[in-house]
N, C-alpha and C positions, 0 to 999 in steps of 0.2 A: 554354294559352298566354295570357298576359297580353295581349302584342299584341292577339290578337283581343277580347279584353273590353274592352277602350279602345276598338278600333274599332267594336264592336257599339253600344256607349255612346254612343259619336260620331255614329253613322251611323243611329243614331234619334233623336237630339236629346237623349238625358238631361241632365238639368242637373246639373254636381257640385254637389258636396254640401260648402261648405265648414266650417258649422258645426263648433266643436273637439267639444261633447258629440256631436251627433250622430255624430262620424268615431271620437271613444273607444268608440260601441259595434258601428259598422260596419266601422271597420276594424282597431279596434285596437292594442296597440303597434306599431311601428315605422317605416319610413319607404319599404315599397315599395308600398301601398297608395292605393286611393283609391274613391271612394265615387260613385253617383249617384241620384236622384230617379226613379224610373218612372213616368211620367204614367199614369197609369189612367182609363177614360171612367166610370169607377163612382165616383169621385172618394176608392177606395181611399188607401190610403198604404203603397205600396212601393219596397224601394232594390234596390241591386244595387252592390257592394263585389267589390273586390279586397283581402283581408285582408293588413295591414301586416307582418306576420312572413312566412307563410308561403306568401303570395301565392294563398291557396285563394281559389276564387269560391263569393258566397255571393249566395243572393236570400233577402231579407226582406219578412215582411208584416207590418203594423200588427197587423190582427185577420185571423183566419180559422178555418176548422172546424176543429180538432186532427184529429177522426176521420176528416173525410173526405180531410184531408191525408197522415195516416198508410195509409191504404188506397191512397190513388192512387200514394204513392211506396213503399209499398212491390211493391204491381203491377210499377210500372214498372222499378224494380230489377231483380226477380228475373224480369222480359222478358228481358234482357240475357242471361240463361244462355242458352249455345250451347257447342257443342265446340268446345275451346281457350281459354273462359272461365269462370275460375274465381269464385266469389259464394260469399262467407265473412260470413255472419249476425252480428255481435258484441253481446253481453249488450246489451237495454236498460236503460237509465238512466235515472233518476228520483229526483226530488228535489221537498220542499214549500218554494213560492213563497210572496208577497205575492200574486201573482195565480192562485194554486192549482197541484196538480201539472205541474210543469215533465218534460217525458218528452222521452230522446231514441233515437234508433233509427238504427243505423249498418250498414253495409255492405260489403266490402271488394271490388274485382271488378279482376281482375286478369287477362291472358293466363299460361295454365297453363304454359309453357315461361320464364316471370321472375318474378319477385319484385319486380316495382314494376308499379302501380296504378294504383288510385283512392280515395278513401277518400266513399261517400255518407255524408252524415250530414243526417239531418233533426230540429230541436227544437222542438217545441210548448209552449205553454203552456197551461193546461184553461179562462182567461179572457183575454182584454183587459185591458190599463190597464199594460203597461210599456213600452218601447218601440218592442216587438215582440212578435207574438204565436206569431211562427211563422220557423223561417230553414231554407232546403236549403242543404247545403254539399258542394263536391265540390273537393277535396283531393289531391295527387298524392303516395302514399306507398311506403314500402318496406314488403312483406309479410314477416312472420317465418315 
């Protein structure tokens, strides 16, 4: 729900993010989006978006570990199996970057009695130095 990611944004102080480059890669086309700053005491750099199409929520990091990122979410995904919850693995994807192998690794988890979801999706990059090094995304979809 959108509501609550405004108000979670709201209600710890995020600062939006008006910048146009920065919102083309946080949020992307369209116009039900919006973007903010996460203060980090490590003096990190991460956002936190509502994407402009499809209104998915994403958290972004500057820089981070790929592998230890891909372990912790994929842990924590397939936590979620229980009875009545279905968790559907989908092909990883990969592609070479300017900042080295870009990989991504998706999830589908859904109540076994429908056909609508969630879609995780986490994308790593193998270095630093583009916008982002790292984004989790969770997506509200229809299962085929």
């Amino acid at each position: 729900n959108t509501d609550k990611v405004h108000a979670f944004a709201e209600g710890h102080q995020f600062a939006p993010i008006f910048s146009k480059a920065a919102l083309d890669v946080f949020v992307g086309p369209g116009d039900k989006g919006m973007a903010w700053q996460v203060p980090s005491p490590t003096h990190q750099h991460f956002a936190l978006s509502i994407r402009g199409t499809t209104e998915a929520c994403v958290v972004w990091a500057q820089t981070a570990d790929p592998t230890f990122l891909e372990a912790a979410f994929v842990k924590e995904v397939e936590a979620l199996a229980k009875p009545g919850i279905e968790i559907q693995k989908k092909p990883d994807e990969s592609a070479d970057t300017p900042v080295g192998l870009a990989k991504t690794v998706s999830y589908l988890v859904f109540p076994s009695d429908t056909k609508r979801g969630f879609a995780f999706t986490l994308t790593t990059a193998e270095r630093a130095g583009g916008p982002f090094q790292a984004s989790i995304q969770i997506a509200k979809v229809a299962v085929e």
